[in-house]
C-alpha positions as CSV (number, residue, x, y, z in Angstrom):
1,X,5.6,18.1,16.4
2,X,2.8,16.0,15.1
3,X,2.6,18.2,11.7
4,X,4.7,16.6,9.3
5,X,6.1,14.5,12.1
6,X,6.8,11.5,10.0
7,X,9.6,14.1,7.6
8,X,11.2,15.2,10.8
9,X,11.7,11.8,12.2
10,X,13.1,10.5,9.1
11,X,14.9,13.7,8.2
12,X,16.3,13.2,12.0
13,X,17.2,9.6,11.2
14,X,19.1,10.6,7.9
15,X,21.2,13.8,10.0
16,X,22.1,11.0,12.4
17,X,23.5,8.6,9.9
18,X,25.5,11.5,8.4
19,X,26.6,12.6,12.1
20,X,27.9,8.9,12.3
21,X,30.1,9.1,9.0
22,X,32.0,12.1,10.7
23,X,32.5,10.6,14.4
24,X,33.4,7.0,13.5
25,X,35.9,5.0,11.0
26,X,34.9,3.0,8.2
27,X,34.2,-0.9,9.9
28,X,33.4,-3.9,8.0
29,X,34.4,-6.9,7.7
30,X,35.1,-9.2,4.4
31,X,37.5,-11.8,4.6
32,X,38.5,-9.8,7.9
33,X,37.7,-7.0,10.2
34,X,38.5,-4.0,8.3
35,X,38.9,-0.6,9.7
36,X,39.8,2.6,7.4
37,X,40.0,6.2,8.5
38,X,36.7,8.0,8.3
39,X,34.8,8.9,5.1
40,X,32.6,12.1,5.9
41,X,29.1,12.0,4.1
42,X,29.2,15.7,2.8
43,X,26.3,17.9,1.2
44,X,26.8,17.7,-2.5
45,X,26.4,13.0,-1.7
46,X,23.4,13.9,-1.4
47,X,22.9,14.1,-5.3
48,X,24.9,10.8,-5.6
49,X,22.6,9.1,-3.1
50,X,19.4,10.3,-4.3
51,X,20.3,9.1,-7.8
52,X,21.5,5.3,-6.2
53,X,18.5,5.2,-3.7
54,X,15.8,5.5,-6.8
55,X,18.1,3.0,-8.8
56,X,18.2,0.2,-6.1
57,X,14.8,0.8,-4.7
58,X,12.8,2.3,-7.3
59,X,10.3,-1.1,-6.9
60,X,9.2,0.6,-3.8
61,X,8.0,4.0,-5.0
62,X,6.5,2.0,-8.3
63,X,4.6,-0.1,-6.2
64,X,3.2,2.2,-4.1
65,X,2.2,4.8,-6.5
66,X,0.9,1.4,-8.6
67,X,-1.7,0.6,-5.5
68,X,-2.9,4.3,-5.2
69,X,-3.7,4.0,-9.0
70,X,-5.7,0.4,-8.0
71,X,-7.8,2.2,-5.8
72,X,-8.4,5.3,-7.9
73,X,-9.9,3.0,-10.5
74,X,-11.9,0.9,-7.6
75,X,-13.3,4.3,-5.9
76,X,-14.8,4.9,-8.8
77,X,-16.8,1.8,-9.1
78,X,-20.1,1.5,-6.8
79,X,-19.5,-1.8,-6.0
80,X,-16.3,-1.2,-3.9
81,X,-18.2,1.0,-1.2
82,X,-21.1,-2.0,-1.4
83,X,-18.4,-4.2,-0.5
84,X,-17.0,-2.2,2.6
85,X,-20.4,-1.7,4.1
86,X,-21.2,-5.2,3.3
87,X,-18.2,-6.7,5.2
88,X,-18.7,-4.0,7.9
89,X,-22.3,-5.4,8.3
90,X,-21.3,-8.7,8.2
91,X,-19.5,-8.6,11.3
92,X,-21.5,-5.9,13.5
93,X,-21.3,-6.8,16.9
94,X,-18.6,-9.9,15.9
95,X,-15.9,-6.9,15.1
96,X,-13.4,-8.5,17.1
97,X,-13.6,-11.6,15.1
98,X,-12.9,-9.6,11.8
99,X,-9.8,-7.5,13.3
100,X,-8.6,-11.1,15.1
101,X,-8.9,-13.0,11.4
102,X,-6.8,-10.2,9.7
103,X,-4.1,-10.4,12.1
104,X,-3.9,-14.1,12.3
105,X,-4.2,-13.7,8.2
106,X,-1.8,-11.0,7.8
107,X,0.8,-12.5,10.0
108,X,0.6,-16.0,8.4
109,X,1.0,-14.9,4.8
110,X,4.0,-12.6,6.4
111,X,5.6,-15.9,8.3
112,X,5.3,-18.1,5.9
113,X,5.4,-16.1,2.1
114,X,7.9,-13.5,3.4
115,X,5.1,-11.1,2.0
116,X,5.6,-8.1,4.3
117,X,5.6,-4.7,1.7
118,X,3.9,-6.2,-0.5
119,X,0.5,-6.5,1.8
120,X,0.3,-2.7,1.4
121,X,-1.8,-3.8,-1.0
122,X,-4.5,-4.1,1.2
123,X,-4.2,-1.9,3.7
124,X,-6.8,0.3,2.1
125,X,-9.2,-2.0,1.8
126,X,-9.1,-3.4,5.7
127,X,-8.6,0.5,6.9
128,X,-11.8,1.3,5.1
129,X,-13.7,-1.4,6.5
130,X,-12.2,-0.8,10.1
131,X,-13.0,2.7,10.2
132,X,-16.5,2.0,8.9
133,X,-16.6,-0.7,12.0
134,X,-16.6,2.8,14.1
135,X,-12.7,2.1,15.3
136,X,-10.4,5.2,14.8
137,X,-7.5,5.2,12.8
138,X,-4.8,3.9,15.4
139,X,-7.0,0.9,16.1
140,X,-6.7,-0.1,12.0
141,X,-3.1,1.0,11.9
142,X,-2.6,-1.3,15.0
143,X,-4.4,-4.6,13.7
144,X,-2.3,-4.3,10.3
145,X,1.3,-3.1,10.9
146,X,1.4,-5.1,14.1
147,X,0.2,-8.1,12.0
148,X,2.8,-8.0,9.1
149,X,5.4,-7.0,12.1
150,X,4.9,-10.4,14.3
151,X,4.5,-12.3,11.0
152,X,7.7,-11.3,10.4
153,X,9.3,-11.6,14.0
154,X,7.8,-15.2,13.8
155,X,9.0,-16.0,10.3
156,X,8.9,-19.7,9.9
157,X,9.7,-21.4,5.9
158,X,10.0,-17.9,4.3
159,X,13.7,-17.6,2.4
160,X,12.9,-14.0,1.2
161,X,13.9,-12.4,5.3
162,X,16.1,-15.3,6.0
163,X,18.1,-16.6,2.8
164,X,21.1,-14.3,3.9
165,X,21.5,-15.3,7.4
166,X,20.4,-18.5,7.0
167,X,23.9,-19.1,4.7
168,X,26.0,-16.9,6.8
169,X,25.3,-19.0,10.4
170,X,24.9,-22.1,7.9
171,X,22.0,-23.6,9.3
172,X,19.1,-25.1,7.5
173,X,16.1,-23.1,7.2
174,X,14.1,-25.6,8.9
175,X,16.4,-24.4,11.9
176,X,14.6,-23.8,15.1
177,X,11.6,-24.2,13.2
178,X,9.4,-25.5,16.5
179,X,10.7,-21.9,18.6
180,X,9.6,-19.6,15.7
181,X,5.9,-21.3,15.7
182,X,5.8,-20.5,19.4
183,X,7.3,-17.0,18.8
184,X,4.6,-16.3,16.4
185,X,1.8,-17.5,17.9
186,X,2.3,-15.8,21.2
187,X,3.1,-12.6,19.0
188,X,-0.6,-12.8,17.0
189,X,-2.4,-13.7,20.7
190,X,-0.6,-10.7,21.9
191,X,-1.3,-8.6,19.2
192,X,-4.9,-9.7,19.4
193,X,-5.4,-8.8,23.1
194,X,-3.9,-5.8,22.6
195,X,-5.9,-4.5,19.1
196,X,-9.0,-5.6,21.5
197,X,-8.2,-3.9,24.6
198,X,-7.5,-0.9,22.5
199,X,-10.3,-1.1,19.9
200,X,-12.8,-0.8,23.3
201,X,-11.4,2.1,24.5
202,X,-11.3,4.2,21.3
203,X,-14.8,3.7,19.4
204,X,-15.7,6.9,17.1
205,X,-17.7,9.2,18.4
206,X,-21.1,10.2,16.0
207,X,-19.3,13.3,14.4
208,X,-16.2,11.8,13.9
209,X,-17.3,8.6,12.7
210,X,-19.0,10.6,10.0
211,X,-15.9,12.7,9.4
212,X,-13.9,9.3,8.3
213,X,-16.7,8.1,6.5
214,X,-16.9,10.9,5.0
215,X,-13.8,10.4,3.3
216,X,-14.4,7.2,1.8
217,X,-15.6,6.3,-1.4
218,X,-19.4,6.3,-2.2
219,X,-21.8,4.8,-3.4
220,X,-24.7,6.0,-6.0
221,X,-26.5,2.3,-6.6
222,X,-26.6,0.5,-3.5
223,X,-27.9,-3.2,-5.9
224,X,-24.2,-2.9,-8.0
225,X,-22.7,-6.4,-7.6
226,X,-19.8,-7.1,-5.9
227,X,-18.3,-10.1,-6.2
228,X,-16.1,-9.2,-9.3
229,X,-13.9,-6.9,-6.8
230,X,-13.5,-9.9,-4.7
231,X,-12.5,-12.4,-7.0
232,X,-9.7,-9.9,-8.6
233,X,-8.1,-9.0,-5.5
234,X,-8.2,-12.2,-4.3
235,X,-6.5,-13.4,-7.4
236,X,-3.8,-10.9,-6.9
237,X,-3.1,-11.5,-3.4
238,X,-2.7,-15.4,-4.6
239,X,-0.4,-14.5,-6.9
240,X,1.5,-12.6,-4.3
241,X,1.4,-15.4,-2.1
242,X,2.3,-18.4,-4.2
243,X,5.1,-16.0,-6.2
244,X,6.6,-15.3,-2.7
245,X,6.8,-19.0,-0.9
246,X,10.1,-20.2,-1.1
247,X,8.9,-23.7,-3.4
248,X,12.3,-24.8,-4.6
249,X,15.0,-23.7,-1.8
250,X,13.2,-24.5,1.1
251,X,10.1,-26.8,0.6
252,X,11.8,-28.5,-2.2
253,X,8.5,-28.4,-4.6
254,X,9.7,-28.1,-7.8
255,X,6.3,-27.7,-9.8
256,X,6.2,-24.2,-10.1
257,X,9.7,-24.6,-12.3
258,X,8.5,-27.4,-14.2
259,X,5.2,-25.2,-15.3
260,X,7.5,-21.9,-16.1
261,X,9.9,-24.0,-18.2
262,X,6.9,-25.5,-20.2
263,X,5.7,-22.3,-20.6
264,X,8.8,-20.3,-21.6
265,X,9.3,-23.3,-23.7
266,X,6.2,-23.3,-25.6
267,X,6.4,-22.8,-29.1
268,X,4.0,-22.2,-32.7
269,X,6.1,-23.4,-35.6
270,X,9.2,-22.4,-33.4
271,X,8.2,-19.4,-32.3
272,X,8.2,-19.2,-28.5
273,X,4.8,-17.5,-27.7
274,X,4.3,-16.9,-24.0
275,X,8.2,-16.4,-23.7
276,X,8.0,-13.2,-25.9
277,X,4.5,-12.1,-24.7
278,X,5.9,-12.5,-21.2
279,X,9.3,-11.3,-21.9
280,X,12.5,-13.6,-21.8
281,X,14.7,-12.9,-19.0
282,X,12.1,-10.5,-17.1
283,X,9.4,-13.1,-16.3
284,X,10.7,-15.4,-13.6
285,X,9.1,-18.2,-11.6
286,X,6.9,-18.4,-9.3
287,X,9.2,-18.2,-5.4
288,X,11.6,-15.6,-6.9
289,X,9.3,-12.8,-7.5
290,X,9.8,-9.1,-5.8
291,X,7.9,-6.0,-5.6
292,X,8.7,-5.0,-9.0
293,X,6.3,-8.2,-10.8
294,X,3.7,-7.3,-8.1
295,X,3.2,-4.0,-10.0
296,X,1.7,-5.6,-13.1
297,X,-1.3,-7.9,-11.6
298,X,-2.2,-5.0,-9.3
299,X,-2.5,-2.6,-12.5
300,X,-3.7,-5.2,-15.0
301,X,-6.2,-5.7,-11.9
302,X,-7.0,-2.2,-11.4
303,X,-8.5,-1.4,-15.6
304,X,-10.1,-4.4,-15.3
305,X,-12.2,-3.6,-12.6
306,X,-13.0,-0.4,-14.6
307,X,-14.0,-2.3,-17.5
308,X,-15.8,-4.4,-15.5
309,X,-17.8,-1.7,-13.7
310,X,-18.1,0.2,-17.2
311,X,-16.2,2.9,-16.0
312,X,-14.9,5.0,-19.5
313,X,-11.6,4.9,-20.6
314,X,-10.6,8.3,-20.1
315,X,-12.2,8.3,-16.4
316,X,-10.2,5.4,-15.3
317,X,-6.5,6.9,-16.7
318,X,-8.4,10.3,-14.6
319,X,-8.5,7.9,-11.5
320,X,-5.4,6.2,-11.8
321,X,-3.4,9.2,-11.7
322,X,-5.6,10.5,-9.1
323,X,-4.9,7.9,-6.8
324,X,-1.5,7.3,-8.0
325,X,-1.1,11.3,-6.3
326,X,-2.8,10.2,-2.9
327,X,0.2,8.0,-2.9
328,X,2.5,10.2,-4.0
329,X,3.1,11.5,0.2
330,X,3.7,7.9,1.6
331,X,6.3,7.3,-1.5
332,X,8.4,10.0,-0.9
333,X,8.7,9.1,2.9
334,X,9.6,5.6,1.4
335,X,12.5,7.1,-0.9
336,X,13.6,9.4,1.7
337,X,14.0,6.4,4.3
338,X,16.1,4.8,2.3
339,X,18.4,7.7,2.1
340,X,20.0,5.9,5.4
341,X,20.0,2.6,4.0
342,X,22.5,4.2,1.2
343,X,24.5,6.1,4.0
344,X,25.4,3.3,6.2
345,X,25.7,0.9,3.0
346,X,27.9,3.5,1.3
347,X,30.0,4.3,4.5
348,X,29.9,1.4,6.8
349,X,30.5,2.6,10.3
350,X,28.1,0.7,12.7
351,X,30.2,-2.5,12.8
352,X,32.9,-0.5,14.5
353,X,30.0,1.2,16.8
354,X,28.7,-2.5,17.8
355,X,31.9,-4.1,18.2
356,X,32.6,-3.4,22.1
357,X,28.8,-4.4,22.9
358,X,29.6,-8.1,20.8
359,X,32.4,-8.4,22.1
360,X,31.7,-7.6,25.9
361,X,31.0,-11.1,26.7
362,X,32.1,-14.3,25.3
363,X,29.4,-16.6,24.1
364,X,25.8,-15.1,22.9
365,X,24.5,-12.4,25.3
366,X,20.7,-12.6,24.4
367,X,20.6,-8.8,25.7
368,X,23.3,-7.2,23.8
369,X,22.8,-9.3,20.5
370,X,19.1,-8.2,20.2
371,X,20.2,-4.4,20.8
372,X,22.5,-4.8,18.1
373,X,20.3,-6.3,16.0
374,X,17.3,-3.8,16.3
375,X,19.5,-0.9,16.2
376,X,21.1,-2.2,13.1
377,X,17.7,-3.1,11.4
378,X,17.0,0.4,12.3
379,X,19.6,1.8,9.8
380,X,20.1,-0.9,7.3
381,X,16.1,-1.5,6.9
382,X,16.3,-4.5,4.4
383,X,17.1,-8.0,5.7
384,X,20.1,-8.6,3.6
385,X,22.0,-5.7,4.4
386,X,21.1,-5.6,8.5
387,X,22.4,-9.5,8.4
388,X,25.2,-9.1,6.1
389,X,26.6,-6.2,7.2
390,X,27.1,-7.8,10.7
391,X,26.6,-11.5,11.2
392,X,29.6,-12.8,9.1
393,X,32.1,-10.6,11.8
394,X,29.8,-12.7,14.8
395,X,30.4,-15.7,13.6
396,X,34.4,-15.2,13.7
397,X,33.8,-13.9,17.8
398,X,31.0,-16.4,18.1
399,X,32.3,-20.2,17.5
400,X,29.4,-22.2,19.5
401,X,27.6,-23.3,16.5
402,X,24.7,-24.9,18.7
403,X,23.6,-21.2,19.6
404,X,23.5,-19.9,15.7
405,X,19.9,-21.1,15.5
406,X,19.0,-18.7,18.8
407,X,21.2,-16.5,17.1
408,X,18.7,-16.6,13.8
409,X,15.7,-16.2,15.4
410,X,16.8,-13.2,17.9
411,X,17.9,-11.1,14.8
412,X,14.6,-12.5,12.8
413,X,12.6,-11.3,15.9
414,X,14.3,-7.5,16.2
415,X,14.3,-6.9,12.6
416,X,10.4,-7.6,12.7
417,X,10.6,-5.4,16.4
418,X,12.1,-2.3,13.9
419,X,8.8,-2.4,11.8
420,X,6.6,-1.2,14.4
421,X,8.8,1.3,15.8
422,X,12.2,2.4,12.9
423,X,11.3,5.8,11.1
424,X,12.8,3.8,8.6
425,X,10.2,1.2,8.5
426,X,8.3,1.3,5.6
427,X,5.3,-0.4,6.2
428,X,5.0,2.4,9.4
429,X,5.6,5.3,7.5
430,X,2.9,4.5,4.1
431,X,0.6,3.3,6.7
432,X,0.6,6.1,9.1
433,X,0.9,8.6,5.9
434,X,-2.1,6.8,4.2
435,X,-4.2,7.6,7.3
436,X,-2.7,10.7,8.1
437,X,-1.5,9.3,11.3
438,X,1.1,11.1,13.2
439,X,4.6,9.4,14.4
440,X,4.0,10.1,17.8
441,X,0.2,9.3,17.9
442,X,1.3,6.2,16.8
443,X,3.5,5.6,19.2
444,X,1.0,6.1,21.9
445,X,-1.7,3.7,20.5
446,X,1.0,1.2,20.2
447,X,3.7,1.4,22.9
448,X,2.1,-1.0,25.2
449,X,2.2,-3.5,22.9
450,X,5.4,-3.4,21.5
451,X,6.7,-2.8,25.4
452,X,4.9,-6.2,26.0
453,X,6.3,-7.9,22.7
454,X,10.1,-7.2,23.6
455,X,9.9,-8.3,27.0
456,X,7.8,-11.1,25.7
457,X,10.7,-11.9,23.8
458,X,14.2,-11.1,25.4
459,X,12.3,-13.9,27.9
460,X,12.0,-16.7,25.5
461,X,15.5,-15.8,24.5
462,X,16.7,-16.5,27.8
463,X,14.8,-19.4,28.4
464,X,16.2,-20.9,25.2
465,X,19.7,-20.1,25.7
466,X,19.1,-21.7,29.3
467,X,17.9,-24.9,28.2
């Protein structure tokens, strides 16, 4: 099964979803638990939800196929491969130093900017550098989607994963703030250990260490400077980063408003410049942007490295479009995922699936809430719809307020769980796509770990529902 394994396990996902729609009723719940008769998902809704997955999740494709084009343009440039081998250098001997700094990295920016997509952006770049480290591809694939995975199980002042549950249990987002610090933490020295253990036991052999080399970009003048690729990708993960943190809603900064309104409000003889260069009611502030304003830095970002690196015109539209087709693969598992997302959003059944298991006991049942809630991230995928879709029925079965903040963090924790292991995960199935990765050799580089992780977890969940 490994060919094409990561079609068959969605495709498997998306017949389940449909087998769900024609066992159980319509369940949700709005101002009350509502229960219809059943709504079978037939063959011809599959026109309807392809045209509603690309119109609600488009972003995702676009972005994507946008960083495939960024490092068409860079592979053409000598001084990206100078910059792999330099870095790769750098740390010979210290590798574990490098892979620990990018989890601890990767996990923070995911904790604390609710940045978890939108790091695909540099999965390239670490892979490469990984690979040219002499680790196989499971190792890099490890150190970043376990990063981004316990940054988000451990998500600490971030509104984008939270701002929907956080209003449904109506706690602060400061909520259990001290619990999720601990969660992540253990989850990056886990993660660590693990990559390490790992990264020992599967160094690349001499052929095959060529063979992935072989695949990178080259270079034909060693002396080409490099520091202009650094400063522009550091500039865009910045703007990732500070376009991401909550400011306003849950730090309460308010600067980042204050500077869009002066510049939207700038004017030459009453003619509001930036607002029209930028576009009125398109370009928003900093804390509110989404994948879809990521997709402009990274291509602005991408011909200006050509230009840079004197790469002609007609060579860099070449290699945007070449890379922009290397993506192509990993963007069409991401549509196709999100065929379930449509299903269950477009014939809510699982509420009425979970219902006995929430129900079974009174009070919060650590064990059956996080099944729930990793089964449900499973289908739903994004945060708002796994929370929404079930939370605001808990809360009516649920009364104890003092255990909503538990409550919060267990579903936090399993919808971060879901990354690592959901064919519906998205940064799983680009990742393992990009580096040709199968689902199930995947799943045996990385089932120790997430093993490890849940128990990990379902026992700080008991401890703090003891205590």
């Amino acid at each position: 099964m490994k060919k094409h394994s990561l079609f068959k396990m969605i495709g498997i996902t998306i017949l389940v979803a449909v087998l769900l729609t024609w066992i159980f009723p319509i369940t949700y719940f709005g101002y009350e638990l509502v229960e219809s008769p059943r709504e079978q998902f037939g063959l011809f809704d599959f026109a309807e939800m392809g045209k509603t997955t690309f119109t609600y999740f488009g972003s995702l494709i676009f972005y994507v196929l946008a960083i495939g084009g960024f490092y068409g343009i860079l592979g053409k440039t000598n001084g990206y491969r100078n910059l792999l081998d330099k870095i790769a250098n750098k740390f010979k001997g210290k590798e574990i130093w490098f892979l620990s700094a990018i989890i601890i990295i990767f996990a923070v920016i995911a904790s604390m900017a609710g940045i978890t997509t939108g790091l695909l952006f540099l999965f390239p770049f670490v892979t490469s550098i990984i690979i040219l480290m002499g680790y196989n591809k499971q190792t890099a694939a490890l150190t970043t989607i376990g990063a981004v995975a316990v940054g988000l199980i451990g998500t600490t002042v971030s509104a984008i994963n939270t701002e929907t549950m956080v209003a449904i249990l109506g706690l602060e987002f400061s909520a259990g703030l001290r619990n999720k610090v601990i969660i992540l933490v253990v989850g990056i020295a886990l993660l660590i250990f693990n990559v390490w253990s790992y990264s020992k036991k599967h160094k690349l052999a001499k052929e095959e260490m060529k063979e992935e080399v072989d695949k990178l970009p080259v270079s034909n003048d060693s002396k080409k400077r490099t520091w202009p690729i650094i400063i522009i990708i550091d500039f865009i993960l910045l703007i990732m980063i500070l376009a991401s943190i909550s400011w306003e809603s849950v730090l309460g900064v308010e600067l980042f408003t204050k500077i869009y309104d002066k510049i939207m409000a700038f004017d030459i003889k009453g003619f509001p410049i930036f607002a029209k260069i930028f576009g009125e009611g398109t370009f928003i502030p900093f804390g509110h942007w989404t994948l879809y304003e990521f997709i402009i830095p990274i291509v602005i970002g991408a011909f200006f490295i050509g230009f840079i690196y004197r790469v002609k015109f007609n060579e860099m539209i070449s290699s945007f479009f070449e890379g922009m087709k290397k993506a192509l693969m990993p963007a069409v598992l991401i549509y196709l995922a999100y065929f379930v997302l449509v299903i269950t959003a477009t014939r809510p059944v699982l509420l009425g699936i979970f219902k006995p298991l929430l129900t079974a006991t009174s009070g919060l049942n650590v064990f059956t809430m996080s099944l729930v809630a990793f089964v449900n991230s499973i289908f739903n995928m994004e945060a708002y719809y796994t929370t929404s879709s079930v939370l605001p029925y808990v809360v009516t079965i649920i009364t104890d307020t003092s255990t909503y903040s538990l409550m919060a963090i267990i579903w936090q924790a399993m919808m971060g769980l879901s990354v690592l292991i959901a064919p519906t995960s998205v940064i799983l199935i680009a990742t393992l796509s990009y580096l040709d990765i199968s689902f199930w050799q995947w799943i045996k580089a990385s089932w120790k770990f997430i093993l490890e992780l849940l128990v990990i977890l379902l026992i700080i969940f008991t401890i703090l529902v003891l205590v």
